[in-house]
C-alpha positions in Angstrom: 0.0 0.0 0.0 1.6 3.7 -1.0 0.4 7.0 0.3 -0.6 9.3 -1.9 -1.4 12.0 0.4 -5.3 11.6 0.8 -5.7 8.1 -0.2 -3.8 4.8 0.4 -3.2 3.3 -2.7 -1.7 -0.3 -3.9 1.1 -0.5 -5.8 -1.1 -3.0 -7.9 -2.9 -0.1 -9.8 0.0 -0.6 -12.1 0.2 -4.2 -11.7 -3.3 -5.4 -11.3 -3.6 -9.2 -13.4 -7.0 -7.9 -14.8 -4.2 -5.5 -16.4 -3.6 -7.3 -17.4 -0.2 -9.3 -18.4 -1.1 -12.4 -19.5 0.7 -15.0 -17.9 -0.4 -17.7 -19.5 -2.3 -18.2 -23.0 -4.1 -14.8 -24.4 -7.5 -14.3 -24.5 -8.3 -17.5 -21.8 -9.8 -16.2 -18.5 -9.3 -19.6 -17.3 -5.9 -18.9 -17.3 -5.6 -15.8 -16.4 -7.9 -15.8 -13.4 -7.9 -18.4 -10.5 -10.2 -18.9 -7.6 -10.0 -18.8 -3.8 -11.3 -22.6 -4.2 -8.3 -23.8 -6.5 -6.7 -25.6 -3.7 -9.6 -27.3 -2.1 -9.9 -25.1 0.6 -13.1 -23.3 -0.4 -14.7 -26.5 -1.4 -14.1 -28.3 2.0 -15.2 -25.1 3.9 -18.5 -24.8 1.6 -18.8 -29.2 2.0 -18.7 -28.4 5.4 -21.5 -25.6 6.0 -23.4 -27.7 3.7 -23.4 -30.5 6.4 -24.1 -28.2 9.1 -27.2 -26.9 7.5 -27.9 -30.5 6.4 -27.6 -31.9 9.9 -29.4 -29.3 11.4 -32.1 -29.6 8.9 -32.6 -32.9 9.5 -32.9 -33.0 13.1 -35.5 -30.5 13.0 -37.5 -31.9 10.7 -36.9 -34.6 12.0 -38.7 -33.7 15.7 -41.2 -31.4 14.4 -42.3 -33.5 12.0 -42.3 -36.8 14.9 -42.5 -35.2 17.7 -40.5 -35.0 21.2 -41.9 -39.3 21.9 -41.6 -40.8 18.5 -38.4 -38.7 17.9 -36.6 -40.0 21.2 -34.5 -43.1 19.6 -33.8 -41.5 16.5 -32.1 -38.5 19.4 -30.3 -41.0 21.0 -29.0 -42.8 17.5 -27.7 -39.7 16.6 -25.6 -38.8 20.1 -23.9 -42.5 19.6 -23.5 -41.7 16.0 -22.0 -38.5 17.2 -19.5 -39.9 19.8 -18.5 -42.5 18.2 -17.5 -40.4 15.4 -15.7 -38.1 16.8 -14.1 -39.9 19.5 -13.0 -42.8 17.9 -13.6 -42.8 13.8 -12.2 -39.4 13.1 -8.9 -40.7 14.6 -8.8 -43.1 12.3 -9.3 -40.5 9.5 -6.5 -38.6 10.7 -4.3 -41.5 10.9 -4.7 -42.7 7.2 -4.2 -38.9 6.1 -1.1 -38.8 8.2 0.3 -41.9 6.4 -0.8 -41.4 3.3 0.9 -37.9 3.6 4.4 -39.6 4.3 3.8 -42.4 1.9 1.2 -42.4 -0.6 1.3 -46.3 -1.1 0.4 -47.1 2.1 -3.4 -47.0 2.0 -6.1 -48.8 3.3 -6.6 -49.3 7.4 -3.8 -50.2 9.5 -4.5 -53.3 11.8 -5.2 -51.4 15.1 -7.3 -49.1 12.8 -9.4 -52.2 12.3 -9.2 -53.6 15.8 -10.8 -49.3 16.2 -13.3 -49.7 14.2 -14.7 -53.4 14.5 -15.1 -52.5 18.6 -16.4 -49.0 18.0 -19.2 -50.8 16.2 -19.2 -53.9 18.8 -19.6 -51.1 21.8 -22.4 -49.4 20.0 -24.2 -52.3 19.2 -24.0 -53.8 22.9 -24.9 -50.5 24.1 -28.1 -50.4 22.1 -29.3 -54.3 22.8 -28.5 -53.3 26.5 -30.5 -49.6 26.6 -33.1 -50.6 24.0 -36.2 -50.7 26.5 -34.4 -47.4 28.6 -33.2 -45.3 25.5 -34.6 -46.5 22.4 -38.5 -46.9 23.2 -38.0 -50.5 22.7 -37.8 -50.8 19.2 -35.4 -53.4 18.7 -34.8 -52.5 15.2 -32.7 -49.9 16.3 -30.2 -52.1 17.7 -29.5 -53.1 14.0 -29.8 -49.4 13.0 -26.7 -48.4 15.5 -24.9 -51.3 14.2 -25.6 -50.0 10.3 -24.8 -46.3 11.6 -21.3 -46.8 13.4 -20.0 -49.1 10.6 -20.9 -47.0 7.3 -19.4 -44.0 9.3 -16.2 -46.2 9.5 -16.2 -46.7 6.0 -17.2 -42.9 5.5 -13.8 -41.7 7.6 -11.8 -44.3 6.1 -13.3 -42.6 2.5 -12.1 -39.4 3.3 -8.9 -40.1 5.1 -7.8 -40.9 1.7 -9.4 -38.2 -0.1 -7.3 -36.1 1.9 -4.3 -38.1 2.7 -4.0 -38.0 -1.6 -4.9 -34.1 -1.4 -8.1 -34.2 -3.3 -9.5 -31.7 -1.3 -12.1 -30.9 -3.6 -13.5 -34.3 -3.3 -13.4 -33.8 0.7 -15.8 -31.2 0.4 -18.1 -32.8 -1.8 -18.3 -36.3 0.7 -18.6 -33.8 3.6 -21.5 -32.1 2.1 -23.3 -34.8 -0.1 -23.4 -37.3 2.6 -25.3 -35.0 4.9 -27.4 -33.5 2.5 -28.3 -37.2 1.5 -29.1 -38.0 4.3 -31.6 -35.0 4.5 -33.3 -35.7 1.2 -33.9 -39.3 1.8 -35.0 -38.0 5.8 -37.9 -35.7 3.7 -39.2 -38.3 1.3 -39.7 -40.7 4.1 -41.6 -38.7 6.4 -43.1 -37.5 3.2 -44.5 -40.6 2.7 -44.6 -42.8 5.8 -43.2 -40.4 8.3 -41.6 -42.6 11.4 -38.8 -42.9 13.2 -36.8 -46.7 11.6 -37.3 -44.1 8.3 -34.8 -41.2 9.5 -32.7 -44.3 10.8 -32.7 -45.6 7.6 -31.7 -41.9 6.2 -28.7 -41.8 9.0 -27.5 -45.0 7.9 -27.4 -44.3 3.5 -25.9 -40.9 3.8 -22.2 -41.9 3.7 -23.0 -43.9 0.4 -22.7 -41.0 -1.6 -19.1 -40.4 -0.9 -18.3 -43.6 -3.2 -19.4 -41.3 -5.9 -15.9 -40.0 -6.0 -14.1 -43.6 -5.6 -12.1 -42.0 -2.5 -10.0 -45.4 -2.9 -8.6 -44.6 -5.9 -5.3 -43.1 -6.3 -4.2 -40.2 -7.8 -0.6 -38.3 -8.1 0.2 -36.2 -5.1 2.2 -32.6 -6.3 4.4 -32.4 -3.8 8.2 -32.9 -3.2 9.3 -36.2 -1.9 9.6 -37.3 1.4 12.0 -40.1 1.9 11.4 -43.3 4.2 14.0 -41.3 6.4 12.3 -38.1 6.9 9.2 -40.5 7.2 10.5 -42.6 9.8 11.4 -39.6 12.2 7.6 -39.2 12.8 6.4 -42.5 12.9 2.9 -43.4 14.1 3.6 -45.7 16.6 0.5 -45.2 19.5 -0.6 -42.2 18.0 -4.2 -43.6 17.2 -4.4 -44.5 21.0 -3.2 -40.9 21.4 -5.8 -39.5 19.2 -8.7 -41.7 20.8 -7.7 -40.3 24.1 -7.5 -36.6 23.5 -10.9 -37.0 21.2 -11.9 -38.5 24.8 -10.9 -36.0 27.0 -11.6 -32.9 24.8 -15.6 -34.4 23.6 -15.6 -34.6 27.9 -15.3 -31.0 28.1 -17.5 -30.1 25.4 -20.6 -32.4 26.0 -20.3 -32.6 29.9 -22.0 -29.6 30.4 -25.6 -30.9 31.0 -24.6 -34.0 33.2 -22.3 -31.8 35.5 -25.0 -29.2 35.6 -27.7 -31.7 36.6 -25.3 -33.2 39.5 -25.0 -29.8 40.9 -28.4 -29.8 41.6 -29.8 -27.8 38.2 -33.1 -28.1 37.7 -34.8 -29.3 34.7 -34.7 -26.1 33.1 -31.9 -25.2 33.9 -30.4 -28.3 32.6 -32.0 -27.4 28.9 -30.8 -24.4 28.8 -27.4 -25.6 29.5 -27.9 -28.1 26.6 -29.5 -25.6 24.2 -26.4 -23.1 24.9 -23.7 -25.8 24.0 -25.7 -27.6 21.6 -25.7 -24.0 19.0 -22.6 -22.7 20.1 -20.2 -25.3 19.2 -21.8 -25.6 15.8 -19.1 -24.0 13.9 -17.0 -26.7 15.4 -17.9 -28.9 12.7 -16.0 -27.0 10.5 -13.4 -27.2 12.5 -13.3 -31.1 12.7 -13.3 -30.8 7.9 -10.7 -28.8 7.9 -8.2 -31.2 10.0 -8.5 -33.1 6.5 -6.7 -29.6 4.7 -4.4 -28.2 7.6 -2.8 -32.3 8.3 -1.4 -32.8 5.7 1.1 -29.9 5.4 2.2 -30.3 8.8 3.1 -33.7 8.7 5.3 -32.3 6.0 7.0 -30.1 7.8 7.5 -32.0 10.2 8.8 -35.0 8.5 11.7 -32.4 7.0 11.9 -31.2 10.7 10.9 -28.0 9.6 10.8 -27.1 13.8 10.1 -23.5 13.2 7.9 -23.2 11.2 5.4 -25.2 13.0 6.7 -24.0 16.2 5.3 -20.4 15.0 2.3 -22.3 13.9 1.6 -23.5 17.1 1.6 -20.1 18.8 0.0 -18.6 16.3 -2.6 -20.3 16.5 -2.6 -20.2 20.3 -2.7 -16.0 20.2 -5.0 -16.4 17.6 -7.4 -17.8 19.7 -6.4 -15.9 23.0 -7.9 -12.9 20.6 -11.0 -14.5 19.0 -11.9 -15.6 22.3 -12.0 -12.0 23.8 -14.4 -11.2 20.3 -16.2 -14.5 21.0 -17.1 -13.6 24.7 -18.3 -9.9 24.0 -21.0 -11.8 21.0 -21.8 -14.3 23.4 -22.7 -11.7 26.1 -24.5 -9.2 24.0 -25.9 -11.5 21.2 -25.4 -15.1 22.4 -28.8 -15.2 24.8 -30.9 -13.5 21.8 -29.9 -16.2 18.8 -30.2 -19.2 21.6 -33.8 -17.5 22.3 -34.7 -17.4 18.3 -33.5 -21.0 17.9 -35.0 -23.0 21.0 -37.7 -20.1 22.1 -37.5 -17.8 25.0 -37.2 -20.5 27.5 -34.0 -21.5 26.4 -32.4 -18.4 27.1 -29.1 -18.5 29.0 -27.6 -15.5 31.0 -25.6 -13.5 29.6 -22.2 -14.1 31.3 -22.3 -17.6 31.2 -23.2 -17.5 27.6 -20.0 -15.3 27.2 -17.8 -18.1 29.0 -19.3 -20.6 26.9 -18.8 -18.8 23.3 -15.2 -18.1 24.2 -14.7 -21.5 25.5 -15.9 -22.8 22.1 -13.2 -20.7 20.5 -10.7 -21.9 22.7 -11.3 -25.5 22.0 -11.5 -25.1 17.9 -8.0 -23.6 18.6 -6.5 -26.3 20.1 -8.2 -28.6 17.5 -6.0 -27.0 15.3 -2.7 -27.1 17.4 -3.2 -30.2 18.2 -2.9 -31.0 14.7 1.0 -30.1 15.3 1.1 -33.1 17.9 0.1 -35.4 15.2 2.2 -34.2 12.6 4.7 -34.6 14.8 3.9 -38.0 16.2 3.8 -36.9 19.9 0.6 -39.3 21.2 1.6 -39.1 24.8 1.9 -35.1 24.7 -1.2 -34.9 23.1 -3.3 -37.0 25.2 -1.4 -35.7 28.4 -2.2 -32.1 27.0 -6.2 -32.9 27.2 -5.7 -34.5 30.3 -4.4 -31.6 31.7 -7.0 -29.0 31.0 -9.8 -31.8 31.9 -8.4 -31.7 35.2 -8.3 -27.7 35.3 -12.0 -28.1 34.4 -12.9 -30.3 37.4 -10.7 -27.9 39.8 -12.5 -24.6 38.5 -15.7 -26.3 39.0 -14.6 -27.1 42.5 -13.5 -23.6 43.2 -16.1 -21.6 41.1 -19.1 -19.6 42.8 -22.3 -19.1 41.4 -25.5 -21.0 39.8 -25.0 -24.5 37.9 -24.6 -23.4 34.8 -22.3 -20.4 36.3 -20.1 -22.9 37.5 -20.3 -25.2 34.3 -19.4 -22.3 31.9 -16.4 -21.1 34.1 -15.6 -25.1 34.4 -15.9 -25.2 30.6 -13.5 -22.2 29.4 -10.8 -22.4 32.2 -10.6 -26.7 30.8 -9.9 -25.0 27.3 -7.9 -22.6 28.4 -5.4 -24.6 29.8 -5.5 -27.3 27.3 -4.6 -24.9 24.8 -1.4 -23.7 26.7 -0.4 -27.0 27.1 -0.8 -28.1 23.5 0.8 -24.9 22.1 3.4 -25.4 24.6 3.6 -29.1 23.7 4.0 -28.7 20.0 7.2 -26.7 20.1 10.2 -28.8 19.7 14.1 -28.7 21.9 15.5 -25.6 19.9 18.7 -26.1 17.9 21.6 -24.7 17.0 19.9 -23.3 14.0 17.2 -22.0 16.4 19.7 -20.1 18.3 21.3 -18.7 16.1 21.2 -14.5 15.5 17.7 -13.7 14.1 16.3 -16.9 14.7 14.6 -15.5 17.4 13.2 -12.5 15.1 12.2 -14.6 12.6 10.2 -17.0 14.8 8.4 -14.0 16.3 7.7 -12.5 12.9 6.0 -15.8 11.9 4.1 -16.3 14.7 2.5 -12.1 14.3 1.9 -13.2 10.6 0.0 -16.8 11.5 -2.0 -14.7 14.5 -2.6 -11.9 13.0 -3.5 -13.2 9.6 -6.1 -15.5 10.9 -7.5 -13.8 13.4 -8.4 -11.2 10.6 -9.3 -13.5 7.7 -11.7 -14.8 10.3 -13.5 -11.5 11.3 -13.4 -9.9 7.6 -15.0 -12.8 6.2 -18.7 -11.0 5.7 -16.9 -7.8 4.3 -15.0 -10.1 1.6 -18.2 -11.6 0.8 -19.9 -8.1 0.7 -16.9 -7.3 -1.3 -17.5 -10.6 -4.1 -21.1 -9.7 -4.3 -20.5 -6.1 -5.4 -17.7 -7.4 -7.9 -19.9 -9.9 -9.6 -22.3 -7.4 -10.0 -20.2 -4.4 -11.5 -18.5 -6.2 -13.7 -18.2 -9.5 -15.6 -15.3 -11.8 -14.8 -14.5 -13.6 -10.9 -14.1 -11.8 -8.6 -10.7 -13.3 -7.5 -7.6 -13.6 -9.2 -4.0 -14.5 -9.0 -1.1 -12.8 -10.1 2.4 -13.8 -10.8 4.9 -12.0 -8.0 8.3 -12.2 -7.4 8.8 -13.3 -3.2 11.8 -14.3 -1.5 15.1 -15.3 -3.1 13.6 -13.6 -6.8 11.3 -17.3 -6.9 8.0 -16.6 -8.4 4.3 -17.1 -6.2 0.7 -16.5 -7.0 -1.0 -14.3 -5.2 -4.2 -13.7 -4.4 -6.6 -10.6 -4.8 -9.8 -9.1 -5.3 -10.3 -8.1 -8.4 -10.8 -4.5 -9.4 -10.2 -4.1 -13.4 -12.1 -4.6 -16.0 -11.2 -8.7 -17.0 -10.7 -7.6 -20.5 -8.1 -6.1 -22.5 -5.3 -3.1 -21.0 -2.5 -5.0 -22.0 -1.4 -1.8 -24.1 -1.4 0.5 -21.5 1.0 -1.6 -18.6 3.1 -2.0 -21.5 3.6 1.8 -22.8 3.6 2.6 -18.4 6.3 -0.1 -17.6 8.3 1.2 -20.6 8.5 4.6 -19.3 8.8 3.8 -15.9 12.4 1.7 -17.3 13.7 4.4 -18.9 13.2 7.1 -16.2 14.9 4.8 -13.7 17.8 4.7 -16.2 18.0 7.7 -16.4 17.9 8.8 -13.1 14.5 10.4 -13.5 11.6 10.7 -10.9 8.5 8.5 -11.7 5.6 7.2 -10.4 4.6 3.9 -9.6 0.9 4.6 -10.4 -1.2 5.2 -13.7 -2.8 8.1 -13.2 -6.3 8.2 -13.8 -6.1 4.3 -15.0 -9.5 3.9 -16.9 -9.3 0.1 -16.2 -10.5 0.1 -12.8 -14.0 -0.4 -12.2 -16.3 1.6 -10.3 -16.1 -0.8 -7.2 -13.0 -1.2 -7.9 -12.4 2.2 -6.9 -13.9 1.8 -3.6 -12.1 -1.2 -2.4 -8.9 0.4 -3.9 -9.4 3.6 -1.3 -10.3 1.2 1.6 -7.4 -1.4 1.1 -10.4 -4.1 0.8 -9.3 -5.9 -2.5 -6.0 -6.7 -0.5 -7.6 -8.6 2.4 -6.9 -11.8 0.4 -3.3 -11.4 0.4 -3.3 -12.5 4.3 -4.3 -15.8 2.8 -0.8 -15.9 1.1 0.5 -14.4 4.9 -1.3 -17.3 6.2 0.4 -19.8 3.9 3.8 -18.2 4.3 4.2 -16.9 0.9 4.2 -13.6 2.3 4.5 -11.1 5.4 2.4 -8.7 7.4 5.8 -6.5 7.0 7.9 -6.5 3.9 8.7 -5.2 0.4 5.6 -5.2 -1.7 5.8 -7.8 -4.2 6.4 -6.9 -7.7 5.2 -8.5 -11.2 8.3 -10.0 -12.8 8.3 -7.2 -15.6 9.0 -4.8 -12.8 11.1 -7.0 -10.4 13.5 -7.5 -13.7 13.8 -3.8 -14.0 15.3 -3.3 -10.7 17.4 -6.2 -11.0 16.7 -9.9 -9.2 20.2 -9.1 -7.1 18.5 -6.2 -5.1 18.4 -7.2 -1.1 15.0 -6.3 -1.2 14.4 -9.7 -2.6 16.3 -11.8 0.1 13.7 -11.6 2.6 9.6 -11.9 2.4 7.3 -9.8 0.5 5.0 -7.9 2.6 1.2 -6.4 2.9 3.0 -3.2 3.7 6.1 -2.1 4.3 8.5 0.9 5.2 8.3 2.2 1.6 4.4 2.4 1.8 3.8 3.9 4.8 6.7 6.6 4.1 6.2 8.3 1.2 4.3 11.4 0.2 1.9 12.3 -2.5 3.7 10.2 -5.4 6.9 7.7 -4.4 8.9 7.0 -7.2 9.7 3.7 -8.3 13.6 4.3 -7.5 12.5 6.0 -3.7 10.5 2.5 -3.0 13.3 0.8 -4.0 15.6 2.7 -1.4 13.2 2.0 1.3 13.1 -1.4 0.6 16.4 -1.9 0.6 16.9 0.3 3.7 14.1 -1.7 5.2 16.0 -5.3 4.6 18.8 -3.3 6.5 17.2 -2.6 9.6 14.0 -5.0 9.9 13.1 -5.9 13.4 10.0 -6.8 15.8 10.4 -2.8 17.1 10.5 -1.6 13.0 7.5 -3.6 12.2 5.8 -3.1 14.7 5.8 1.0 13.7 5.1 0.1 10.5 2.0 -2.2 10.8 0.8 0.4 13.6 1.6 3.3 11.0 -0.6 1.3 8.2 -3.3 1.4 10.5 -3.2 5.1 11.2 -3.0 6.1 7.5 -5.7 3.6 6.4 -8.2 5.2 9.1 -6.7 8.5 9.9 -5.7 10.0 6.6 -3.8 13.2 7.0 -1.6 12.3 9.2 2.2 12.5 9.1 4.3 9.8 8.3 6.3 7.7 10.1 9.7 9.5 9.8 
């Protein structure tokens, strides 16, 4: 971003792809333009709101359409399907992605996957025959139904542990979504027809089908660099499924507990239901959380099979602080909004307080962050830190609750978020590795500190500008033809090229002319020692929205995607095309370090910086970087993207 004096403005309104230079083959869009969803990401994060809706759908259907009686067994077939799931079958997904990440031959199950799986549905099953009269209104069909249930949601997690083990992401999303929305389309013909409640068992048990649509068992080539049986054998998997079973344990513990604790400390009825109702919504967008294991897995293991220590060492705290911060958010919506959207989903009876419905909505933060760090653990093959690491903040729960004043569900909410709390510290603090020689060497200590801003900071506001960047697609789609997200070729660190991502702002057609006769004269003025701008004055490619997002910095939002993914940095050099990176010459310093969101050059010029005046900066940037500089910088951004008019930083 460059200051112009009353505006901030990118140094991409001479760069912008819908220029634009074509990369690739002239006249294709296709190859010109790329989507957010390219790498899976968007499709597993749409699979997986699908299957929210999907599930939510069809339990309410379900029980309006049944009743609170009739829809009793199907209730309690869904809570086994749930537990069983996610306590022991999603460990086994995350076991064959982890192996099929360090060696893509080695698929199918494991043998103690199998042992897993076969007494996962043997439990179930007994369960059901036992508590058929108690829990399932004494429909014995059911005890077949949980049978059915538990082992085609086996099959189901095996399915997608190789879809994602083999990086087809894309087809990740797809299961995640079609199976639940399956499941919901078969649940409406049947109580269409013959409502009951063996029909929406029946609908529970065919979903997963669906997901053989894709034939998940099929191979297909991995892009990625090789990992050797070396690198592979560092982080074995030796008890890590008995790991994973036990932290899936002790972490569902603290999530589902809630209502049982609340009832033993005397709760009453009501009481108990609003406890239940509270939980029940606001760990909903855990189940996003639980898909995208499948996307953020498989890198780690990566890194750490090339003991890439740093990296996920800032990936671990980054994540942590992340958290720390969207908990704070999370409490102030649960206190102020939480008790009104529990009321407009359950009815007014269901309505918590407001401070334990703050304590609860942070808490729920807390534990999708150490969903996520945990994932380091695994990568890492540390079962017995991981499992201690639960451990730990289940026993933090119990003393809180021992200690803690108050009501039930007082006491169960401050229970709740001081158990996540704690597990989170000891999971972040878990995942990072005995530092090495490298680690201490001069700037290690900088860099691993920069990282870890650039993971926190990145994701915490990916997360909270997510409506605005859909506000923002809307009103690109409709000014202008074309997607409304592209990448561009840039140069990044070491003069390799990266593509990075942006809203789009231009017109998707034709300009090609006009970089060309600008990127001409720019060359000659810098050899010739002459001033000149970096911007196209008055560039009649940019759209009328464009313009807008230009002024507020929004089409740049998605470059924290490539912060997020370390191609960039919240501080840095902004990256040029190639066109212009040539020009200044691949041997500049500027180039031996990350590019950045913004930088010094950006946030120090005035009116117009010249091409040869950014370059100065850059370099003089390079020179001096530090935690102290960037953190002037970022905090100087700020000021000149909502306080224009003020002076610069030096």
């Amino acid at each position: 971003m460059v200051w112009t004096g009353d505006a901030p403005v990118t140094l991409d309104m001479l760069e912008d792809p819908s220029d634009p230079i074509p990369q690739q083959e002239a006249g294709s869009t296709r190859t010109r333009f790329a989507r957010l969803s390219e790498d899976g990401t968007g499709h597993i994060l749409a699979g997986s709101l699908l299957a929210g809706l999907a599930a939510y759908a069809y339990q309410i259907i379900g029980g309006r359409t049944l009743g609170a009686t009739a829809f009793a067994p199907v209730s309690v077939l869904l809570t086994i399907h749930f537990l069983t799931f996610i306590v022991f079958l999603l460990p086994v997904e995350q076991l064959v992605v982890r192996r099929l990440t360090l060696d893509p031959e080695r698929s199918g199950l494991p043998r103690t996957a199998w042992w897993l799986a076969g007494g996962t549905v043997a439990a179930a099953t007994l369960f059901a025959w036992l508590g058929v009269d108690r829990f399932l209104n004494g429909d014995r069909r059911f005890i077949a139904f949980t049978a059915l249930t538990v082992a085609m949601h086996a099959g189901y997690a095996a399915a997608r542990g190789h879809l994602a083990g083999w990086r087809r992401f894309r087809e990740y999303g797809y299961a995640s979504g079609g199976a639940n929305l399956l499941r919901l389309l078969v649940a409406i013909l049947v109580l269409t027809l013959r409502p009951s409640a063996s029909g929406l068992a029946i609908a529970l048990i065919v979903g997963p089908i669906i997901t053989l649509v894709w034939r998940p068992f099929r191979r297909v080539a991995v892009d990625r660099q090789a990992i050797t049986a070396k690198d592979a054998a560092t982080v074995g998997d030796q008890g890590l499924l008995g790991g994973l079973v036990l932290s899936s344990a002790a972490s569902q513990a603290l999530l589902l507990a809630g209502p049982v604790v609340a009832a033993m400390l005397g709760a009453t009825q009501a009481l108990i239901s609003v406890v239940f109702a509270t939980f029940t919504l606001f760990r909903a967008p855990l189940t996003f959380g639980y898909n995208l294991i499948a996307r953020v897995l498989p890198p780690f293991t990566e890194m750490a099979a090339r003991q890439e220590r740093r990296e996920l060492a800032a990936w671990a705290r980054g994540i942590g602080f992340a958290g720390l911060g969207l908990a704070v958010l999370g409490s102030l919506a649960g206190y102020f909004v939480g008790p009104w959207v529990v009321d407009v989903a359950f009815g007014a009876e269901f309505r918590p307080e407001a401070m334990p419905a703050a304590l609860v909505a942070a808490g729920v933060v807390l534990a999708g962050s150490g969903l996520f760090v945990a994932q380091v653990l695994v990568a890492q093959g540390k079962p017995r830190v991981l499992g201690i690491s639960w451990l730990i903040g289940l026993a933090a729960a119990v003393i809180a609750l021992a200690l803690s004043n108050g009501d039930p569900f007082q006491r169960v909410a401050t229970s709740f978020i001081a158990g996540e709390a704690v597990a989170l510290a000891a999971l972040a603090i878990g995942a990072i590795s005995r530092p090495t020689a490298a680690d201490r060497a001069p700037g290690a200590a900088y860099l691993l500190a920069k990282r870890t801003v650039d993971i926190a900071v990145s994701a915490v506001v990916l997360v909270l500008s997510l409506p605005v960047l859909v506000v923002c697609v809307v009103a690109v789609k409709l000014d202008s033809p074309g997607p409304a997200f592209f990448r561009q070729e840039r140069v990044g660190k070491d003069g390799g090229n990266f593509a990075m991502l942006k809203i789009r702002t231009m017109r998707a057609d034709g300009g090609e002319e006009l970089f060309a006769q600008h990127l001409a004269q720019l060359e000659e003025a810098m050899m010739n020692n002459e001033t000149a701008t970096i911007r196209i004055a008055d560039d009649p490619r940019i759209t009328k929205v464009g313009k807008v997002l230009r002024r507020l910095s929004l089409d740049e939002l998605p470059n924290l995607w490539d912060v997020l993914l370390g191609r960039m940095s919240l501080v840095g050099p902004r990256p040029l095309v190639p066109a212009e990176a040539d020009i200044i010459g691949r041997d500049s310093i500027r180039f031996t370090v990350k590019p950045g969101v913004t930088g010094l050059a950006q946030v120090s010029g005035r009116d117009e910086i010249s091409a040869t005046e950014r370059t100065r900066y850059d370099e003089e940037y390079v020179a001096k970087r530090s935690m102290a500089l960037d953190t002037r910088i970022m905090r100087r951004t700020l000021t000149m993207v909502f306080m224009p008019g003020r002076a610069r930083l030096r």
